[in-house]
C-alpha positions as CSV (number, residue, x, y, z in Angstrom):
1,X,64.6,171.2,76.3
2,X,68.2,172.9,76.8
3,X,69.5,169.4,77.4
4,X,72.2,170.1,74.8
5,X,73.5,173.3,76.7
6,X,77.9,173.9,76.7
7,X,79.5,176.6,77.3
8,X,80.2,178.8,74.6
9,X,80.7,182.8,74.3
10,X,79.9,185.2,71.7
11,X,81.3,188.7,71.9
12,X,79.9,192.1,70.1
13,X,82.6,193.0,68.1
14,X,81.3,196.7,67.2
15,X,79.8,199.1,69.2
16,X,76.6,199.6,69.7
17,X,76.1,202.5,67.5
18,X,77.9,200.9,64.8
19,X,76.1,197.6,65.1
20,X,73.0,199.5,65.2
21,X,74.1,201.2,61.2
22,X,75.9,197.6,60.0
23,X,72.7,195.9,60.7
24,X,69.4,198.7,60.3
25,X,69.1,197.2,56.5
26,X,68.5,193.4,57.4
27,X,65.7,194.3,60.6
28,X,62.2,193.8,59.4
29,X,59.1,193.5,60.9
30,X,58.8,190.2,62.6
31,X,55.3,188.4,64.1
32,X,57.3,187.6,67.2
33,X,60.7,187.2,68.9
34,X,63.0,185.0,71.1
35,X,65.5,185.3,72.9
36,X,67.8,182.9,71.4
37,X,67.0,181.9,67.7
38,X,63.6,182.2,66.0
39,X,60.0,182.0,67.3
40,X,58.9,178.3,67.0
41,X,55.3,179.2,65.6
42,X,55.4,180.7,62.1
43,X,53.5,183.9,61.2
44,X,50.3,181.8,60.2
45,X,49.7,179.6,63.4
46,X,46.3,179.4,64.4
47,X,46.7,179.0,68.3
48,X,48.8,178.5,70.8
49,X,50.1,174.7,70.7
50,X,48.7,174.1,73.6
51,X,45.6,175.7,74.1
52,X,42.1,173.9,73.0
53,X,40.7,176.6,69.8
54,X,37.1,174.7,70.5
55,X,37.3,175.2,74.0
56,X,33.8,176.3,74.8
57,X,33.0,179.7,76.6
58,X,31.4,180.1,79.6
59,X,31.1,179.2,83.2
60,X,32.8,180.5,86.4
61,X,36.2,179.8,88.2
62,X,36.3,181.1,91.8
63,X,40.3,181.1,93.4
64,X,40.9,181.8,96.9
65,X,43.9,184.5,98.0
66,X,45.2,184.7,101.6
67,X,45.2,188.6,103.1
68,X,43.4,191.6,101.8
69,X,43.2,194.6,99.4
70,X,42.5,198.0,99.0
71,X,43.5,199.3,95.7
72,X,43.0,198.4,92.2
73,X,46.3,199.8,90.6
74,X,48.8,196.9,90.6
75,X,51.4,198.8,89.4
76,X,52.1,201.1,92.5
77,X,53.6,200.3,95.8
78,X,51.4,201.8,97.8
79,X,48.7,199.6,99.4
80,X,48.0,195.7,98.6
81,X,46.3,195.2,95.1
82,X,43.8,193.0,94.0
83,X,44.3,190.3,92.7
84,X,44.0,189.9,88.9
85,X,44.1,192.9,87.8
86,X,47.3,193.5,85.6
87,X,46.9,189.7,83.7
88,X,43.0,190.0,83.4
89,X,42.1,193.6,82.8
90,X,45.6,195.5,80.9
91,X,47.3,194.1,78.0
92,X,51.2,194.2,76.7
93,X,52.3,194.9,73.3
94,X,53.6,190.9,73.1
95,X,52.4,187.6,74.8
96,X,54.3,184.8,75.8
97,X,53.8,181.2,74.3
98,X,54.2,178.9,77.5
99,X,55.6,176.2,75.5
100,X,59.1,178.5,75.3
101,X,61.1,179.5,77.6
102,X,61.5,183.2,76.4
103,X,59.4,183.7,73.4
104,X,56.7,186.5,72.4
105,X,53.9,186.7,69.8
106,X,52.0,189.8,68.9
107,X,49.7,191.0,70.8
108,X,48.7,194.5,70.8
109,X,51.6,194.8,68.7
110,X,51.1,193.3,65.1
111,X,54.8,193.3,64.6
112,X,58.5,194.2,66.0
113,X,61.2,194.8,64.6
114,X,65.2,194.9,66.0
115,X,68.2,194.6,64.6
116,X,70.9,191.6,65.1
117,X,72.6,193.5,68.1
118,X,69.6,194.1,69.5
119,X,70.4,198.3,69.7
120,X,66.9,199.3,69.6
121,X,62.8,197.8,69.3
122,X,60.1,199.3,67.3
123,X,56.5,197.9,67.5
124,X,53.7,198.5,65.3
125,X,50.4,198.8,67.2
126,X,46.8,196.7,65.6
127,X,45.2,199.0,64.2
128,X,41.6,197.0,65.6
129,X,43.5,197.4,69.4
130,X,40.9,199.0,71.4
131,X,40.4,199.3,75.5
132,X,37.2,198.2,77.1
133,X,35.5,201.7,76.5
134,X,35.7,201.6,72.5
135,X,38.8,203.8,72.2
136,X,41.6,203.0,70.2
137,X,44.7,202.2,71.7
138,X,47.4,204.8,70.4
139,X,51.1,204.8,70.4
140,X,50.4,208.1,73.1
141,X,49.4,205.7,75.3
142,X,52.3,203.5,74.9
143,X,54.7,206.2,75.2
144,X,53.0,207.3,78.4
145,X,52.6,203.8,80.2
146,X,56.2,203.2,79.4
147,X,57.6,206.8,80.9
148,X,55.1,206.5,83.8
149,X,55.9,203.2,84.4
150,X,60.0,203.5,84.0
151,X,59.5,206.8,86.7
152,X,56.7,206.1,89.0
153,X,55.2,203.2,90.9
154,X,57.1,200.1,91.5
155,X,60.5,199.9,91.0
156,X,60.6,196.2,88.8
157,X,59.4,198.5,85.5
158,X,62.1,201.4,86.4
159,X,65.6,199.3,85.7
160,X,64.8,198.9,81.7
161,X,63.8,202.2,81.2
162,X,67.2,203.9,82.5
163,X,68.3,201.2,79.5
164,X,66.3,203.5,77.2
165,X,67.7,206.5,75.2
166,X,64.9,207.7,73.4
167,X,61.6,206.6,72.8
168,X,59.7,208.3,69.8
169,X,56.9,207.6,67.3
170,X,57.7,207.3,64.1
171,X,54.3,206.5,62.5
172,X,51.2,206.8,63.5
173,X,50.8,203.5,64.5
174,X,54.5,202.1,65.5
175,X,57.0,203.7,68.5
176,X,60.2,202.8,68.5
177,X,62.7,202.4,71.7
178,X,66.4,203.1,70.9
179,X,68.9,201.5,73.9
180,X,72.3,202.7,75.4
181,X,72.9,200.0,77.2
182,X,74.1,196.3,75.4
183,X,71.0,193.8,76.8
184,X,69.8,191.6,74.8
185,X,66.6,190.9,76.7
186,X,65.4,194.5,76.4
187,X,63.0,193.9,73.3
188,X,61.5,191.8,75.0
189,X,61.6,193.3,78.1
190,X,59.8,196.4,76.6
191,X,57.4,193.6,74.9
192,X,55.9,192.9,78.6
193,X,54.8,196.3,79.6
194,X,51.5,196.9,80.2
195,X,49.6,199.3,78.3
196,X,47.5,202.0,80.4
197,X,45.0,204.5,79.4
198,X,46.6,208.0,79.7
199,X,43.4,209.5,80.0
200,X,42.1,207.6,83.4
201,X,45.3,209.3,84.8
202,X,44.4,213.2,83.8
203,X,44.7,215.5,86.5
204,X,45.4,212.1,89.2
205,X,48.0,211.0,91.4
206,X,49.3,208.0,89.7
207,X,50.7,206.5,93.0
208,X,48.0,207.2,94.8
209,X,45.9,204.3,95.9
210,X,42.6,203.7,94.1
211,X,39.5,201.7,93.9
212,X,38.2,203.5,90.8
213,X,37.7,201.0,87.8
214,X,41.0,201.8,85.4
215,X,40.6,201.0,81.7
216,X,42.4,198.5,80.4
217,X,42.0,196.3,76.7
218,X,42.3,193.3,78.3
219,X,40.0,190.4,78.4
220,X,37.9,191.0,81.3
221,X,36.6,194.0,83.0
222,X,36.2,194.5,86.8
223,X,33.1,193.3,87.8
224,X,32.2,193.4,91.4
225,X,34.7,194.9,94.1
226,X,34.2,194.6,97.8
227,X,37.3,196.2,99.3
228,X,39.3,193.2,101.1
229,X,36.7,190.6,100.7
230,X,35.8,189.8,97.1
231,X,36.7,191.2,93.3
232,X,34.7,189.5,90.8
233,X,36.0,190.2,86.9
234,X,33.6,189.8,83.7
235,X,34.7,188.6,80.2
236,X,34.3,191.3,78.0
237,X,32.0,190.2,75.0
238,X,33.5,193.2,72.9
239,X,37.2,192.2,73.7
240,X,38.8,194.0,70.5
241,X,41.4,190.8,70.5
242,X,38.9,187.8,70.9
243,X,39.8,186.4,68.0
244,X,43.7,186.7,67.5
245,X,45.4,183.4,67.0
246,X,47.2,184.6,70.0
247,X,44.0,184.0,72.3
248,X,42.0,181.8,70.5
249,X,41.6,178.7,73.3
250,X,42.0,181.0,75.9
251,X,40.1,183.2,78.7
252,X,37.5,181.2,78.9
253,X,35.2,181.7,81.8
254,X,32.5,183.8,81.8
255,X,33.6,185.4,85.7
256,X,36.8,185.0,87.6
257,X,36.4,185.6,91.1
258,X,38.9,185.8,93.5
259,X,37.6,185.3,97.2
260,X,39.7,186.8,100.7
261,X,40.4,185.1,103.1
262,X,42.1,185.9,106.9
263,X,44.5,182.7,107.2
264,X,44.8,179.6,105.4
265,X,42.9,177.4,107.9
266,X,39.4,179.0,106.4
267,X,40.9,179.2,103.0
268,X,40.9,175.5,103.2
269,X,37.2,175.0,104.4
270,X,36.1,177.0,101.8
271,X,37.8,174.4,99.3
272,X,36.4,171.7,101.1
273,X,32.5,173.4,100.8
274,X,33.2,173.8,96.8
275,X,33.1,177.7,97.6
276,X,36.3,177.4,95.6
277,X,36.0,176.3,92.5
278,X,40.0,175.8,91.8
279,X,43.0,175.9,94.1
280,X,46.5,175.0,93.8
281,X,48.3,173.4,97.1
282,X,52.0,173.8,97.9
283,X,52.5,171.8,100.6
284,X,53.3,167.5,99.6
285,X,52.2,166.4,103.1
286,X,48.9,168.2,103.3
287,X,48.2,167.2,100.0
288,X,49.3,163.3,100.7
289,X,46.8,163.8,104.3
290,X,44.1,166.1,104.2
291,X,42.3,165.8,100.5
292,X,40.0,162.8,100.8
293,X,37.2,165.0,102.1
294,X,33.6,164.0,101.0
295,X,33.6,166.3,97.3
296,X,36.8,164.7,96.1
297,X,35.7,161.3,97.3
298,X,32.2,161.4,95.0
299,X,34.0,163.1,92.7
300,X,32.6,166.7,92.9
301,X,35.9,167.9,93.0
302,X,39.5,166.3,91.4
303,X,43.1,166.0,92.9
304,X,45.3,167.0,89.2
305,X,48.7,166.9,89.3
306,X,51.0,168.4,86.8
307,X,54.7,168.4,86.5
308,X,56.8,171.2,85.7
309,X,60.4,171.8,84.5
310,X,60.9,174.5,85.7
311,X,63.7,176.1,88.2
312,X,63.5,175.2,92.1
313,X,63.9,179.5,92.7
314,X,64.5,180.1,96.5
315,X,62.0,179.5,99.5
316,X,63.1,179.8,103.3
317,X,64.3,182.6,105.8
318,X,66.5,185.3,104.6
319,X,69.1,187.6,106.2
320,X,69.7,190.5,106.1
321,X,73.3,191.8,105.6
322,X,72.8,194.9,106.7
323,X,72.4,193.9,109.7
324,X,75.5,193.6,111.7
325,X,74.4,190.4,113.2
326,X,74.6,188.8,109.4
327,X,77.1,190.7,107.9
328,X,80.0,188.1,108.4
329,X,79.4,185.1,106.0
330,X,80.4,182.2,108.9
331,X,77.2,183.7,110.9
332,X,75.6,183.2,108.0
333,X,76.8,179.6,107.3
334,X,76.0,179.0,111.2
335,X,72.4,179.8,110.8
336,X,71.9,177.2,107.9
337,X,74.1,174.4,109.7
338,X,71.8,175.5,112.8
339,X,68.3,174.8,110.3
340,X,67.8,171.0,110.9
341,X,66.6,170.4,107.1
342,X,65.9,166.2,107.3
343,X,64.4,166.9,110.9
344,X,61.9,169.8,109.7
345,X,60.8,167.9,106.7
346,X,60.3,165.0,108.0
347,X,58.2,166.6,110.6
348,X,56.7,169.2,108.7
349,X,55.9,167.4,105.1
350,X,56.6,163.7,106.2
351,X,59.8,164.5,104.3
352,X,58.1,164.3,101.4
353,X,59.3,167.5,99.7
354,X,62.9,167.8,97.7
355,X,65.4,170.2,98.9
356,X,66.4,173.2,97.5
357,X,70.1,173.1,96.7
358,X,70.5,176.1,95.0
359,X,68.7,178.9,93.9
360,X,68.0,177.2,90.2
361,X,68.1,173.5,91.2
362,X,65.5,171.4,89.4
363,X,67.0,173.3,85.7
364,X,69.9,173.5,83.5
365,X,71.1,176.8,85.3
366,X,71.8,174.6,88.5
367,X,74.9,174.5,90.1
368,X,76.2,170.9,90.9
369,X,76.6,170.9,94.6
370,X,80.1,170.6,96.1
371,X,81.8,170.5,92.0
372,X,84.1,172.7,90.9
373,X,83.2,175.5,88.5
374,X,84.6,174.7,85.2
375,X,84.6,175.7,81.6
376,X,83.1,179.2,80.8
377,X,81.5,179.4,84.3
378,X,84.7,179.6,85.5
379,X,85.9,181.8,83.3
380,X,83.3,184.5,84.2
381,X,84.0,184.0,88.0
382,X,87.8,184.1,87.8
383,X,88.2,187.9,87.1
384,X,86.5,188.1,91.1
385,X,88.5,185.4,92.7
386,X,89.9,187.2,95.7
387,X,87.0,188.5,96.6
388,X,85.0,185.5,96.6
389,X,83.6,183.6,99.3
390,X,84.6,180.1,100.4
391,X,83.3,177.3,98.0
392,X,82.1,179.3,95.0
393,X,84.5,178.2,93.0
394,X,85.6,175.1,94.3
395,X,82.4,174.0,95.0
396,X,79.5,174.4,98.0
397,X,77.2,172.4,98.9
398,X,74.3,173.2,102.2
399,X,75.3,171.3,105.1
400,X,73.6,168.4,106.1
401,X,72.5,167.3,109.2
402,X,72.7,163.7,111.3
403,X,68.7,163.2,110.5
404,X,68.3,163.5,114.8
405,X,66.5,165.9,116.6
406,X,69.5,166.8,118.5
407,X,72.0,167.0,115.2
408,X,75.1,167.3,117.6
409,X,77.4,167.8,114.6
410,X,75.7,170.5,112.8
411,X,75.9,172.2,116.6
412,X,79.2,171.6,117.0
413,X,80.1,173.0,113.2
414,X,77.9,176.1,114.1
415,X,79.4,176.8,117.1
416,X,83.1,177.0,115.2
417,X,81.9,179.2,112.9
418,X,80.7,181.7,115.3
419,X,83.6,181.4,117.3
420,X,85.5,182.4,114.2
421,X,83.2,185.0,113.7
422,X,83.9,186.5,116.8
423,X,81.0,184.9,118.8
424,X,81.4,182.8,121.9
425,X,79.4,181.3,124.7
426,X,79.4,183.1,127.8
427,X,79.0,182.4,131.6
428,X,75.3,183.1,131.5
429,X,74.4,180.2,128.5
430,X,74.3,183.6,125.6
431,X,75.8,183.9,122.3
432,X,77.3,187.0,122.5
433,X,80.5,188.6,120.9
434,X,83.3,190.6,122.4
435,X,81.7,193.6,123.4
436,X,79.5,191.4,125.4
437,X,76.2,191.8,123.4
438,X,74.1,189.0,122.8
439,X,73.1,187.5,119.7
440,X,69.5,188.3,119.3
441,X,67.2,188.5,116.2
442,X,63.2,189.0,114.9
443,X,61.9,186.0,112.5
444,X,59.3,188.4,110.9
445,X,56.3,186.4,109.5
446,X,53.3,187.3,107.8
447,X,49.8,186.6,109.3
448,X,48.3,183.2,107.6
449,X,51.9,182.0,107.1
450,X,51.0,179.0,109.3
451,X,54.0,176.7,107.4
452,X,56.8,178.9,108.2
453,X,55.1,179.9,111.4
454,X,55.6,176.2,112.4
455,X,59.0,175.7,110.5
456,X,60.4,178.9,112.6
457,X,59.0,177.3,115.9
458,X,61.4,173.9,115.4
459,X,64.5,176.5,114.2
460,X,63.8,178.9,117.5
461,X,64.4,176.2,119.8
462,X,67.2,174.8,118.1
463,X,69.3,178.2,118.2
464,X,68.5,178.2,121.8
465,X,71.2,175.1,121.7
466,X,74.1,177.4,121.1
467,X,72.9,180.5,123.3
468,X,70.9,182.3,120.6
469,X,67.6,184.5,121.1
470,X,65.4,184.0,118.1
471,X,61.9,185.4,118.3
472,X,59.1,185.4,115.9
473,X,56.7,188.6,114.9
474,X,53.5,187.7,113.1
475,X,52.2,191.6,111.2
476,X,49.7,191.9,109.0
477,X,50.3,192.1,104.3
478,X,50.5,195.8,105.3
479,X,52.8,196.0,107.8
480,X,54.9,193.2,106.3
481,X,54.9,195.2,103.1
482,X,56.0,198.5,104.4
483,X,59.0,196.5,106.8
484,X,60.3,194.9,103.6
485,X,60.1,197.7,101.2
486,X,62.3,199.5,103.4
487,X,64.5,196.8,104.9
488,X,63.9,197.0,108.2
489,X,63.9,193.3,109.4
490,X,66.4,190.8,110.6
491,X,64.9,187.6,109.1
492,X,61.8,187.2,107.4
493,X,60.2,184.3,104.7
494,X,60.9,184.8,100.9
495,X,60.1,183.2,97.7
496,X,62.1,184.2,94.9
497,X,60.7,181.9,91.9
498,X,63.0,181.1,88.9
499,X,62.6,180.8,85.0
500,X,63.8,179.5,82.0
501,X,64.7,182.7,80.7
502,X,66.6,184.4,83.7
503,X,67.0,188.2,82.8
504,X,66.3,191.1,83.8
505,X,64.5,190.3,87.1
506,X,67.8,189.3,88.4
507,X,68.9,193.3,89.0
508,X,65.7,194.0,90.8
509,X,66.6,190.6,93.0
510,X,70.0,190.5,93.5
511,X,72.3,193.8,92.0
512,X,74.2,197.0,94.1
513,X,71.9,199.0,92.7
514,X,68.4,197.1,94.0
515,X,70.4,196.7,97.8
516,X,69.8,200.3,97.8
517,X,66.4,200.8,96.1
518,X,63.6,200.6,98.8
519,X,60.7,198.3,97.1
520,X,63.1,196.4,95.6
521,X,63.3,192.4,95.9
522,X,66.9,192.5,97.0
523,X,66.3,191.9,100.6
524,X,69.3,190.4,101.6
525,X,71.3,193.4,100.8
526,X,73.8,191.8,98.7
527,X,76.4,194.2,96.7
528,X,78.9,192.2,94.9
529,X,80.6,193.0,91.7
530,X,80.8,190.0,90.8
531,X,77.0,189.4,90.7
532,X,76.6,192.2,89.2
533,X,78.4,191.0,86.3
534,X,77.4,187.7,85.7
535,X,73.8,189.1,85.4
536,X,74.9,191.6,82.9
537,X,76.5,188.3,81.1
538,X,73.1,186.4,81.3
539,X,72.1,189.5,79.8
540,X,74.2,189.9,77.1
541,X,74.1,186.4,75.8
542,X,73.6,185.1,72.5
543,X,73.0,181.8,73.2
544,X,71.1,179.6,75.3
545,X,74.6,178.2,76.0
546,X,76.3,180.9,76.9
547,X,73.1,182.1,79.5
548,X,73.4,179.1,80.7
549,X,77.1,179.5,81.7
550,X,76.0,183.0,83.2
551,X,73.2,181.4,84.8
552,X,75.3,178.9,86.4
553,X,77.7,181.1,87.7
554,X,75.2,183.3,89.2
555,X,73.5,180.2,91.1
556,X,77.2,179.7,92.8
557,X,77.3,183.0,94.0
558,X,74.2,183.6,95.5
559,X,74.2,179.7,97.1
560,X,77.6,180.2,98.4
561,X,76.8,183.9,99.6
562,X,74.7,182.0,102.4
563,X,71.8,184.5,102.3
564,X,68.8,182.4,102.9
565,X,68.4,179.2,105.1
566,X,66.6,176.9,102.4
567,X,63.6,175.0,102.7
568,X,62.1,172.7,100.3
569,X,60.3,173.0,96.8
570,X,57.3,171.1,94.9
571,X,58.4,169.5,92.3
572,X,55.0,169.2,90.5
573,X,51.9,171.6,90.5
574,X,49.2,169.8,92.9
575,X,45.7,171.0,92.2
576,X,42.1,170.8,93.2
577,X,39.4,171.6,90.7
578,X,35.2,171.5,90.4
579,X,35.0,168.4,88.0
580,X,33.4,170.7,85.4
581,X,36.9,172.9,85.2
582,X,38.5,171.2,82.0
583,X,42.1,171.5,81.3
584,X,44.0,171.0,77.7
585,X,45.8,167.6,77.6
586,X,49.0,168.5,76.8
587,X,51.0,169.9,79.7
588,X,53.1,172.8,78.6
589,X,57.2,173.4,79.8
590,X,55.8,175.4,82.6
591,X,53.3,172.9,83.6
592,X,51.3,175.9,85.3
593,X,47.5,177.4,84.7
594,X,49.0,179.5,81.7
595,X,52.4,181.2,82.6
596,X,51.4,182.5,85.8
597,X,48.3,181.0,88.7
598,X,45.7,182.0,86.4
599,X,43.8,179.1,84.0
600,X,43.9,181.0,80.9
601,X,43.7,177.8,79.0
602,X,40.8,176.4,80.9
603,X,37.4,176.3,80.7
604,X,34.2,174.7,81.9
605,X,32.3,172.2,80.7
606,X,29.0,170.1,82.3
């Protein structure tokens, strides 16, 4: 798996429009499309290689989910959504194979079609496509989800359709999107959107929360909804695509329920009473400690773990730049030398979690920490060398500490940088700078976050070492939602998890554009050119060598931007599951329940 990655560039030679006419003979209808070379299943395969095709149906799988909701459109940013919605109940025009890193099958769509530069995507809808009320799913629909969806709602669908030039039918059954920007990733892109009914949206607000049942094709229908407590979903025995090689082996279970909880203390004691029926844990020390109660002991219940290959992405506290207090890089550099790393692990996970070293660590897209970039990842940073911060190019790596308590030279280093930076100690034991205001900042935290709640307790007190006031805010999913949509925090927790196929997501993290786009994931506010471009390389690449290089070059800037104090990752999936849950033997590149949490290959099984 991309073990034989080297750098290696391949320029368009035409432009697009030209490429578009030199190549429109050779595109035909394909069953499915990757990013780099050609789909690994051939037009006949019968399943997905590794999902069971006998796996019995049946049975109930109930998950647990920390907060609260109170809508049931996932595709707004208004209110909290329920769980489940989007993957169970709405269905895309392609489907990933979780065996690849970026590669899609039919799913609505019985073909696509692009040509070799990639200027344009037309799909051709199953004619048999139906949503859950009997009625056919037309290319109107598509054309509407994909306008709604690229104007309204949340941002993450709005960046590929300002890639779009037109978007037309040109059959009854087939819609074709013709691009004016050069991204390669686009077909795909497109491939992902989920298809809505226009009709449940006549005469409504479309951002407007709801709790009205919307009509999706998907495999399961909403069941049961008790606003903030429960959502229970139903496998449709009429799903149109049932039998599509493309699902055969999956969706399972008769119900998926997904049951709310206030913090993860009682989300725990429900997995210990076998309320719930499967739960993933993300913490190595509480896994190590805590399950040997009674249900996995007789065997009720099973401890599964499953490795994974894929990226390390970014966990741990994150500034933000627009804050004066964070906008100098050596404050920045401060606050990680101030984070204790082999202190806090070893007292929070008996140090038995990895580091994160960089924002793809754990991949091929990982910088190596403290080595020069070289090769083509050199080449694509060179253009921005002036403007570049310290060790990007010559090589970064996170500080580390002296493993004590006290860690007296991280202090020490700290201290420097500030001073550089322009803040000193004063008289009264403060951190301030040279208009004499102290250095003071919010930890914002979400209620339940009891790790990082902990983890920020340890860092408080050891900022209080070099004269700064840290204090923590616990709010509520809604009020933590609203502060980070609109950027109003100093530092708060994020997770920013990483693929195999790095694309377009990276604009809605990390680009100008998203530092200025409430909603968007870019919390740290980080505009650099230089980021910019390096994504629009990754994007542009027609190799998995040459996204590689991209990918690389990306990981150095954002590590050595010192934007978030990094934690630690797992480097496996650790899971607990009713014995009667059954999971496919092979472990797919992802090593997850299907791509995402859900366990669309599992089923159960007395």
């Amino acid at each position: 798996m991309l073990r034989h990655l080297a750098a290696a560039v391949i320029r368009l030679a035409l432009p697009l429009a030209l490429a578009a006419s030199a190549t429109l003979a050779r595109a035909e209808p394909m069953h499915g499309i990757a990013m780099y070379g050609d789909p690994a299943l051939p037009p006949d395969f019968v399943s997905l290689p590794q999902a069971n095709p006998d796996a019995p149906k049946g049975g109930q799988i109930t998950m647990a989910v920390n907060g609260s909701f109170d809508t049931l459109n996932p595709f707004i940013t208004a209110g909290s959504p329920a769980e489940g919605v989007a993957p169970l109940t709405f269905e895309t025009l392609m489907a990933r194979s979780f065996d690849e890193p970026f590669t899609l099958y039919g799913l609505l769509a019985e073909s696509v079609e692009t040509d070799d530069a990639r200027t344009y995507v037309e799909f051709t809808l199953r004619e048999e496509a139906r949503f859950a009320d009997g009625s056919p799913v037309t290319v109107e629909d598509v054309l509407w989800s994909y306008e709604t969806l690229g104007t309204l709602g949340h941002p993450r669908y709005h960046g590929a359709w300002k890639k779009v030039a037109s978007a037309e039918a040109t059959g009854p059954r087939t819609v074709r999107f013709t691009f004016n920007t050069e991204d390669r990733e686009l077909p795909l892109i497109l491939g992902l959107r989920p298809i809505l009914k226009k009709a449940d949206f006549d005469g409504k607000d479309f951002e407007a929360t709801t709790l009205d049942r919307l009509t999706g094709s998907g495999p399961y229908v909403v069941d049961r909804v008790d606003p903030g407590v429960q959502i229970t979903f139903r496998r449709n025995p009429d799903w149109w695509g049932k039998d599509l090689p493309i699902n055969r082996g999956q969706w399972n279970f008769d119900t998926i329920r997904f049951d709310y909880f206030a913090n993860p203390v009682a989300v725990f004691e429900s997995v210990k009473s076998g309320a719930i029926t499967a739960y993933r844990e993300d913490n190595l020390a509480r896994w190590a400690s805590r399950y040997d109660f009674p249900a996995i002991t007789s065997g009720e219940m099973v401890k599964l773990e499953v490795p994974h290959d894929r990226p390390s992405g970014i966990i741990g506290f994150v500034m933000n730049t627009r804050r004066p207090q964070f906008a100098d890089w050596r404050v920045r550099e401060a606050m990680i030398e101030m984070f204790n790393f082999d202190f806090i692990n070893r007292t929070i996970t008996g140090s038995a979690a990895p580091r994160i070293t960089s924002y793809f660590s754990n991949s091929p897209f990982a910088m190596v920490p403290g080595a020069p970039a070289e090769g083509r990842v050199l080449e694509l940073l060179e253009p921005f060398r002036a403007d570049l911060l310290p060790g990007t190019i010559e090589g970064y790596a996170l500080p580390a500490s002296d493993g004590t308590e006290r860690n007296r030279a991280g202090l020490r280093r700290a201290l420097a940088l500030l001073e550089e930076a322009g803040w000193t100690i004063a008289d009264d034991g403060l951190l301030k700078n040279a208009a004499g205001r102290p250095f003071t900042f919010e930890i914002l935290l979400t209620i339940g976050q009891d790790e990082a709640a902990s983890i920020a307790a340890i860092y408080v007190e050891a900022l209080k070492d070099i004269g700064v006031t840290a204090t923590v805010s616990m709010l509520d999913s809604a009020q933590m939602k609203t502060r980070t949509d609109t950027f109003d925090f100093d530092m708060t927790y994020m997770i920013r998890t990483m693929s195999l196929s790095p694309g377009n997501e990276q604009n809605l993290y990390w680009s100008s554009e998203a530092a200025d786009t409430e909603g968007s994931r870019n919390w740290m506010g980080v505009k650099s050119p230089a980021i910019d471009a390096v994504i629009g390389a990754i994007l542009s690449a027609r190799s998995q060598e040459e996204a590689a290089a991209a990918a690389q070059a990306l990981d150095r800037l954002l590590t050595a931007g010192r934007y978030v104090v990094p934690f630690w990752y797992a480097d496996r999936n650790l899971i607990v599951h009713r014995k009667e849950l059954k999971q496919p033997e092979r472990v797919q590149l992802y090593g997850d329940w299907g791509y995402s949490y859900l366990p669309a290959l599992w089923w159960y099984e007395e």
